[in-house]
C-alpha positions in Angstrom: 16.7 -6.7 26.8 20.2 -6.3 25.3 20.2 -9.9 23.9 16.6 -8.8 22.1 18.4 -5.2 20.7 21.5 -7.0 19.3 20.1 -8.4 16.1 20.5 -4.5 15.2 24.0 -4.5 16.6 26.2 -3.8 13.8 23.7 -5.5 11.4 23.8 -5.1 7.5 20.6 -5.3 6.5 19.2 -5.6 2.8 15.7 -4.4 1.5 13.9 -5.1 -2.0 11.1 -2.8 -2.3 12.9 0.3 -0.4 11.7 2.7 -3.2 8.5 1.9 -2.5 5.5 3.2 0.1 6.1 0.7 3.1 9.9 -0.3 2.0 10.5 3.5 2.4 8.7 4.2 5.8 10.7 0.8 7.2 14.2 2.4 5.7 13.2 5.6 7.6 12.3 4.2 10.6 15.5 1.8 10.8 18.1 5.0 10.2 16.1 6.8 12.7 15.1 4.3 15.4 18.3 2.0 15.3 21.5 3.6 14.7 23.4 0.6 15.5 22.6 -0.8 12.5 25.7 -0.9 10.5 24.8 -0.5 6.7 21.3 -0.8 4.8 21.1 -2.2 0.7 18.7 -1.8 -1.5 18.2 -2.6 -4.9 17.3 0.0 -7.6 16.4 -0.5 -11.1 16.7 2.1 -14.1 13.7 3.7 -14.8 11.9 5.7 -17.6 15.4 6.9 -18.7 17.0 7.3 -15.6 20.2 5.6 -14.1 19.9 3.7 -11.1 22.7 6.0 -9.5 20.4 9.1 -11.0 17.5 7.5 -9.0 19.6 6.5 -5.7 20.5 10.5 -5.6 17.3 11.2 -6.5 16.0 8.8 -3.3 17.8 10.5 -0.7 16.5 14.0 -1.9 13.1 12.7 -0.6 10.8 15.0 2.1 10.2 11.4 4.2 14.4 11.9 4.8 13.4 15.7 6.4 14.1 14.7 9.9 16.7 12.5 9.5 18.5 15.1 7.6 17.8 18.0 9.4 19.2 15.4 13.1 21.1 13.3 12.0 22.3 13.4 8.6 25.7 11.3 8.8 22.8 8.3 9.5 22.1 8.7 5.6 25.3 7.5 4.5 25.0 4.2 5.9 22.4 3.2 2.7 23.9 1.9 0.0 22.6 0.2 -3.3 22.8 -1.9 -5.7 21.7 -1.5 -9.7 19.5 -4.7 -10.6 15.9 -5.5 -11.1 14.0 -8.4 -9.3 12.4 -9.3 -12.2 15.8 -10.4 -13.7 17.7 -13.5 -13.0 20.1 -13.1 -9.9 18.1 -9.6 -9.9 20.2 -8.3 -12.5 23.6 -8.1 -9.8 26.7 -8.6 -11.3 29.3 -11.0 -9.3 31.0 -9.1 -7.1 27.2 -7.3 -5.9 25.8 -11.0 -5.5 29.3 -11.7 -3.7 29.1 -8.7 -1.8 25.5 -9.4 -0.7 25.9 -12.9 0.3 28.7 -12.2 2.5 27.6 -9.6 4.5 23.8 -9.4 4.8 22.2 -10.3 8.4 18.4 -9.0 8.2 16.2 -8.9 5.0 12.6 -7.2 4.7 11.1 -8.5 1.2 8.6 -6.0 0.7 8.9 -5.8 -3.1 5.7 -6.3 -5.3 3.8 -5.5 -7.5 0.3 -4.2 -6.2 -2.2 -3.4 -9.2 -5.0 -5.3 -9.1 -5.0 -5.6 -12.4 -2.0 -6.7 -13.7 -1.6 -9.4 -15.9 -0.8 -12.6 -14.8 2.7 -12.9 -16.0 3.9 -9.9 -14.9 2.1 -10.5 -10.9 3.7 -13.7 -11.0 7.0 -12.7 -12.2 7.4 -9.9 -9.6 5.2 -11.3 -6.6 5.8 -14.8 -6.9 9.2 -15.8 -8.5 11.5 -13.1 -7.5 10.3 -14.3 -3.7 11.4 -17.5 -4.8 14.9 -16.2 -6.7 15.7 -14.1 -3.1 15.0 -17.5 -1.3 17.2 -19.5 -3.5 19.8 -16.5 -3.4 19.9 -16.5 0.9 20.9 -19.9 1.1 24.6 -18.7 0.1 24.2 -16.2 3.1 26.6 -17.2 5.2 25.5 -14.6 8.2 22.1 -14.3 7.2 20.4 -14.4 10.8 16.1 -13.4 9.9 14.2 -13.4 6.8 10.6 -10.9 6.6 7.9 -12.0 3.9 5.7 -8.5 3.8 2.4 -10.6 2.0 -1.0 -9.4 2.2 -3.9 -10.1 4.7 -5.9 -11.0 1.9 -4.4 -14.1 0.3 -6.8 -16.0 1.5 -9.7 -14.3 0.3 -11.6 -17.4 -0.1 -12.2 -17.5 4.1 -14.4 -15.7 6.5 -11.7 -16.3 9.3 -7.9 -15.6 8.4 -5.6 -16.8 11.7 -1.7 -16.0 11.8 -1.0 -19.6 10.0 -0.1 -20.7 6.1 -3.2 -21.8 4.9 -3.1 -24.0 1.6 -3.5 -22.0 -2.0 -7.4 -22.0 -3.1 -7.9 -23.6 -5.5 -5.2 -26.0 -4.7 -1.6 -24.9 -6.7 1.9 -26.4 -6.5 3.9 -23.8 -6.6 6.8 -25.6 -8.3 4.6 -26.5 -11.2 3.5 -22.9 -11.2 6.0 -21.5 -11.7 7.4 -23.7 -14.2 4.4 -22.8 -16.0 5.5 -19.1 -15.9 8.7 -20.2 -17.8 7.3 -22.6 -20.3 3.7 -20.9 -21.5 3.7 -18.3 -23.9 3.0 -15.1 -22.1 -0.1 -14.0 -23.4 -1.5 -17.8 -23.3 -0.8 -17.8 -19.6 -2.4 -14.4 -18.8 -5.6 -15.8 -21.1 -5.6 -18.7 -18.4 -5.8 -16.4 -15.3 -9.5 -16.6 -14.5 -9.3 -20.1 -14.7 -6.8 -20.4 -12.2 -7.6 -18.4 -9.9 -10.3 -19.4 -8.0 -11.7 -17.2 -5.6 -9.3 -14.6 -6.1 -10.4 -11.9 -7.8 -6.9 -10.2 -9.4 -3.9 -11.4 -9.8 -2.4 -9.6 -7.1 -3.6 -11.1 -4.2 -3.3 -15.1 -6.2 0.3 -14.4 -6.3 1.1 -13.6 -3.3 -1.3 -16.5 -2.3 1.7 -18.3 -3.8 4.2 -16.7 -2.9 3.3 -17.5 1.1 3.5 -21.3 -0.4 7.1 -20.8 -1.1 8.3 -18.9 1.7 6.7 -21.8 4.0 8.9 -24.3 1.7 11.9 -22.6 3.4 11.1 -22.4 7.0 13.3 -25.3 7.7 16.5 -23.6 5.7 16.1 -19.9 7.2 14.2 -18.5 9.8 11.5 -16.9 8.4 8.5 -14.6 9.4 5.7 -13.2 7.6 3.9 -10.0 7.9 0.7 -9.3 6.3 -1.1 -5.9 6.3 -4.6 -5.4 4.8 -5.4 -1.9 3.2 -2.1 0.2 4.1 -2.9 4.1 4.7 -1.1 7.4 5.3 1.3 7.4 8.6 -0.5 7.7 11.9 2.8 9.6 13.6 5.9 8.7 12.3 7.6 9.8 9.8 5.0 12.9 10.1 1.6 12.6 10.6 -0.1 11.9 7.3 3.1 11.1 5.4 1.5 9.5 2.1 3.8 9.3 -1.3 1.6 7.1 -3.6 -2.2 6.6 -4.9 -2.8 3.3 -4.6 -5.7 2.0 -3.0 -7.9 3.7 -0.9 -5.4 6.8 -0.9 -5.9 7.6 -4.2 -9.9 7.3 -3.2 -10.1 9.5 -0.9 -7.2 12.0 -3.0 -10.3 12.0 -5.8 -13.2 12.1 -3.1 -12.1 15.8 -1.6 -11.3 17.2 -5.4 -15.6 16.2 -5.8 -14.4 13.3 -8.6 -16.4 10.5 -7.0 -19.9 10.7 -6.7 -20.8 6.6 -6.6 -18.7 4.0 -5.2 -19.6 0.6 -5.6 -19.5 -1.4 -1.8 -21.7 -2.2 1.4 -21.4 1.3 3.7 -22.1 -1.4 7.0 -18.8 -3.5 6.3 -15.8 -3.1 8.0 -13.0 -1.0 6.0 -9.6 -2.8 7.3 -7.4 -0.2 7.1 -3.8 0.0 9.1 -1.6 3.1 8.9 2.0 2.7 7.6 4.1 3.2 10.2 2.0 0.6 12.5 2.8 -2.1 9.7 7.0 -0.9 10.0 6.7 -1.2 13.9 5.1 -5.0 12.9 8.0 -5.5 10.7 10.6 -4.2 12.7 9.5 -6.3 15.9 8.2 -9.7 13.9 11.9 -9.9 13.2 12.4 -11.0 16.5 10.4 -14.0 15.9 12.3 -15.6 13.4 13.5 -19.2 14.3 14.3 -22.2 12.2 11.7 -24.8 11.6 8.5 -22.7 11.5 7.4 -19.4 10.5 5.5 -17.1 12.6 2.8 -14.7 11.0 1.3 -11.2 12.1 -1.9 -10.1 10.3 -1.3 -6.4 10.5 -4.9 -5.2 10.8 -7.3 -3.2 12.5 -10.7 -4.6 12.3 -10.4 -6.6 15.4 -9.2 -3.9 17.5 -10.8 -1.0 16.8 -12.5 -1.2 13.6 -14.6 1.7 10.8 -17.0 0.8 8.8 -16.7 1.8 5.2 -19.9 4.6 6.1 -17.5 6.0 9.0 -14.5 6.3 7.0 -16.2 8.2 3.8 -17.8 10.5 5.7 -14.9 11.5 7.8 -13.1 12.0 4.3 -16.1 14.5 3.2 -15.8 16.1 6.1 -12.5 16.7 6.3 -11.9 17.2 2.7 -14.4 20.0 2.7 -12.9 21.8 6.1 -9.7 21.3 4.5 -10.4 21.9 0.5 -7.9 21.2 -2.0 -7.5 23.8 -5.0 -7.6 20.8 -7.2 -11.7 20.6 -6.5 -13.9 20.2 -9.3 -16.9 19.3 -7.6 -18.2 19.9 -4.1 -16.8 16.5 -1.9 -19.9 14.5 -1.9 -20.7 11.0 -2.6 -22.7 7.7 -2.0 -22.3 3.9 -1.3 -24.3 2.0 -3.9 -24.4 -2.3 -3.8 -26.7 -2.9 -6.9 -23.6 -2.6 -9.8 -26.9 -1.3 -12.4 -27.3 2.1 -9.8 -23.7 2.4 -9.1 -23.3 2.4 -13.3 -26.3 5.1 -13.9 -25.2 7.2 -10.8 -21.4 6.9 -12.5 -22.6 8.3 -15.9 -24.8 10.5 -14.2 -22.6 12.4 -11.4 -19.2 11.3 -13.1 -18.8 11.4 -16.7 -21.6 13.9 -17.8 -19.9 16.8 -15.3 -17.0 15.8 -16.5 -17.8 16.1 -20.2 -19.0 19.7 -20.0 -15.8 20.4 -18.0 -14.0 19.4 -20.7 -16.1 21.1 -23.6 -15.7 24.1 -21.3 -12.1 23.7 -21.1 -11.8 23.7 -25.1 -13.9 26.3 -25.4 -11.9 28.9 -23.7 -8.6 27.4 -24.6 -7.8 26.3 -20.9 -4.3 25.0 -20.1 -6.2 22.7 -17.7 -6.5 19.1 -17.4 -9.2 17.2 -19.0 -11.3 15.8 -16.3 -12.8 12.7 -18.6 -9.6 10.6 -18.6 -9.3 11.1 -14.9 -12.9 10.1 -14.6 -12.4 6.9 -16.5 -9.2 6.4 -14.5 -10.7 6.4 -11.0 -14.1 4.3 -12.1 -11.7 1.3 -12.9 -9.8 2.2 -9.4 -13.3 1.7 -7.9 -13.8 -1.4 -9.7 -10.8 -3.1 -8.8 -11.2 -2.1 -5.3 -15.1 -2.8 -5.4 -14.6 -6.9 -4.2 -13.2 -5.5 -1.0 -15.6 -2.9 -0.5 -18.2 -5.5 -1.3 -17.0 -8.1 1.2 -15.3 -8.5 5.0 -12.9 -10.8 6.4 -12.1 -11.2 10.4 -8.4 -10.9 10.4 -7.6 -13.1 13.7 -4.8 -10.8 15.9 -2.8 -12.1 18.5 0.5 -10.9 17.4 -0.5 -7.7 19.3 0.3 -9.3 22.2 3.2 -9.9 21.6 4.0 -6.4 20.8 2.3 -5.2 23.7 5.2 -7.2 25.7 8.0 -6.1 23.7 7.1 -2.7 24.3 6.0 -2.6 27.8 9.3 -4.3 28.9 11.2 -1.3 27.5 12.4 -3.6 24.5 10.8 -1.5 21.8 10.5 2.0 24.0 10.9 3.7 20.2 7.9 1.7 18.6 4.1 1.8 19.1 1.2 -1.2 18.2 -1.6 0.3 19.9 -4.6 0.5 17.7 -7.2 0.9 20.3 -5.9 4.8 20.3 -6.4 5.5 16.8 -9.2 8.1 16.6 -10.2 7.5 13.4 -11.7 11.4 13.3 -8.7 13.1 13.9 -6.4 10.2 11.7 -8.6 11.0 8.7 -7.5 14.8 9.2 -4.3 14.0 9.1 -4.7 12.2 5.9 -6.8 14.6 4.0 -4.0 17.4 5.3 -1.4 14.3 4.1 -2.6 14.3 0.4 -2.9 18.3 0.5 0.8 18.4 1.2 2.3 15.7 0.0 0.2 14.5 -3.1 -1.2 18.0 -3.8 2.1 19.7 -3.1 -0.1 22.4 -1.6 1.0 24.5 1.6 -1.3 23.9 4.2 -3.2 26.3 6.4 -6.6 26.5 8.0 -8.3 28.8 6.2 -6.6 27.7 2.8 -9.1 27.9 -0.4 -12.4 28.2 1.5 -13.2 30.8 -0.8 -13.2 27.8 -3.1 -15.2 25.5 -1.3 -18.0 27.6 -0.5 -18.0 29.0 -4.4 -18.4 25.4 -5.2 -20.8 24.6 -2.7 -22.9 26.7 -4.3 -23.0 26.5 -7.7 -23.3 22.2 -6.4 -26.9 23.1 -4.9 -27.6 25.4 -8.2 -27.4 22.3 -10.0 -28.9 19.8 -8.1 -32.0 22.6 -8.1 -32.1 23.1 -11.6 -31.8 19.2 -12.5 -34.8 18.4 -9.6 -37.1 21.5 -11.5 -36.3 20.1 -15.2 -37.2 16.9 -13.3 -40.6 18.1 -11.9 -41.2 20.2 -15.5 -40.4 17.3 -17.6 -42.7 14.5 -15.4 -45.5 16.8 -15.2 
């Protein structure tokens, strides 16, 4: 048991994407869970006008630090950070950083990426794809560097039914070396033109990059012992750091953030599939024990998914969030929580102009008619629909995400090596989870104060003037066809 807990021991541990959703539940986790760790890095870039040590102080001020600060705050002292951007060459580090770096790190969790679906192909490729390959490059003048953690996604292969723990090769077939030659040498906006060409059978950049990016991390297996984690559609925290911790939009977050305000009425996707959804702190556990794995000469892989275990259907999940959403109502709502799944792309457009845009343009003719200080709902609208559509080849299709690193886990905790960690998914009741996420994206989206009986007033007002409407348009229907 000791010989498994002293990676930790003293370790220096670096990680790119710490500002990020999963990089900053796994820095969390680590201060909280491990306090033999010896010092964590990360890597933080200027942004929109602000310093990178503006930013760093700016980190440590966040509400996910609450407990550590409140118990232990001395804990916080052992991050540290360095100013540089992956995207640069060397990450932007000046000598004595890189120096600094090289010498000392142990551990690294590459969870940097980029994660719009709809990014360009320079930029996904810059940022998912060579930066992975700069960091490789950079470790092999890491003198103590002891484990290596690829976070990728569970749906780089999206081009197979079956997706086991193994590397499988890109589709269509790419070398990665000439690819990412062909990042340096093509213009950028040639190269982005050439996207759907090359892509295959992935639909966005995003997951084509990381396709790649898998390609070069199995390159190094035999220079550094190297494991890769790959979660499929990362949600709010099931326990830890508090139930229903969420800090970002993205993906079906943001969703189900505009399904309780009422903004989604259609959503393009097939209500019987299975939604593969994984909480965030089950996908830091995976991290934080996958480590272990890490031996030279071949890499080992978790899928970090949930559809094997104990899996909900994309029906299940969307009504939980209605009902949830309208037990626990946000003061954002503009429309009473109610929506449909639609698979024909003609009645998902007609019911989007119908139940999205036309409310929304009245809003917004309201809103300049009185003056209102509010929002304009119509760019919000148009916002989301192109979330739904980026999002719509998932809900549209289903993978079986083969599992067996759960086994593994199972061991690891059951033999008191991980007492501190959970990986058991067959416990996740998806009814009370989903209230804990809609209550998540009250508090920590909404940055509204929770309480039970918070804005039913609302709610039912809303309610009502919902079934107003739908009665009114079904009598101008029955007027106007007779």
């Amino acid at each position: 048991m000791e010989a498994q807990l002293d990676i930790y021991k003293d370790a220096v541990v670096f990680i790119t994407g710490a500002t990020g959703f999963v990089g900053k539940a796994l820095l969390e986790k680590l201060l909280w869970s491990f306090p033999q760790i010896k010092r964590i890095h990360m890597l933080i870039r200027a942004k929109a006008g602000v310093s990178p040590e503006q930013r760093f102080q700016n980190f440590l001020q966040n509400c996910i630090f609450q407990r550590l600060r409140s118990e232990y705050p001395a804990r916080l002292q052992k991050i540290s950070y360095f100013a540089g951007n992956i995207e640069d060459d060397n990450f932007g580090l000046n000598e004595r950083d890189r120096g600094e770096l090289c010498a000392q790190v142990n551990i690294i969790f590459h969870s940097a990426a980029t994660v719009r679906f709809n990014e360009c192909l320079n930029v996904a490729a810059r940022v998912n794809s060579v930066a992975t390959y700069n960091l490789l490059e950079m470790c092999r003048q890491m003198r103590e560097l002891k484990r290596f953690l690829y976070v990728s996604t569970a749906y780089c292969n999206p081009g197979r039914k079956y997706v086991d723990e193994c590397i499988y090769p890109t589709l269509p077939p790419v070398d990665w070396q000439q690819f990412l030659s062909c990042t340096k040498k093509i213009p950028e906006d040639y190269l982005n033109r050439l996207a759907d060409y090359i892509k295959g059978p992935h639909v966005n950049t995003y997951t084509f990059t990381k396709s790649i990016a898998e390609q070069i991390v199995n390159s190094y297996r035999h220079l550094i012992p190297i494991v890769i984690v790959r979660p499929s559609i990362v949600t709010a925290a099931y326990r830890e750091p508090y139930p229903g911790w969420i800090d970002n939009i993205q993906a079906i977050s943001g969703i189900m953030m505009e399904i309780g305000k009422g903004g989604i009425s259609s959503i393009l996707g097939d209500k019987d599939l299975i939604c593969d959804i994984i909480p965030v702190d089950f996908v830091v556990n995976a991290m934080i024990m996958m480590v272990h794995k890490a031996e030279l000469g071949s890499i080992s892989i978790c899928n970090a998914t949930s559809g094997v275990t104990n899996p909900i259907s994309w029906q299940r999940l969307g009504d939980l969030t209605m009902k949830w959403a309208r037990i626990y109502p946000t003061k954002r709502m503009i429309m009473f929580p109610n929506f449909k799944y639609r698979r024909g792309a003609l009645r998902h457009e007609l019911a989007v102009w119908m139940l999205h845009f036309v409310p929304a343009l009245f809003m917004d003719l309201r809103t300049l008619l009185l003056g209102s200080k509010q929002r304009f709902v119509t760019p919000i609208a148009k916002k989301f629909r192109q979330a739904c559509l980026a999002g719509s080849f998932f809900s549209l299709n289903e993978w079986i995400f083969k599992n067996r690193s759960r086994f593994y886990f199972k061991h690891l905790i059951d033999n008191g090596t991980f007492p501190m960690l959970y990986w058991n998914l067959e416990e996740l009741n998806y009814d009370d989870y989903v209230r804990r996420h809609m209550i998540g994206i009250n508090k920590y989206l909404h940055h509204e104060k929770f309480t039970v009986d918070a804005n039913k007033m609302q709610v039912t007002r809303i309610y009502w003037f919902w079934i107003f409407a739908h009665l009114c348009f079904y009598m101008l229907l029955v007027y106007v066809l007779l």
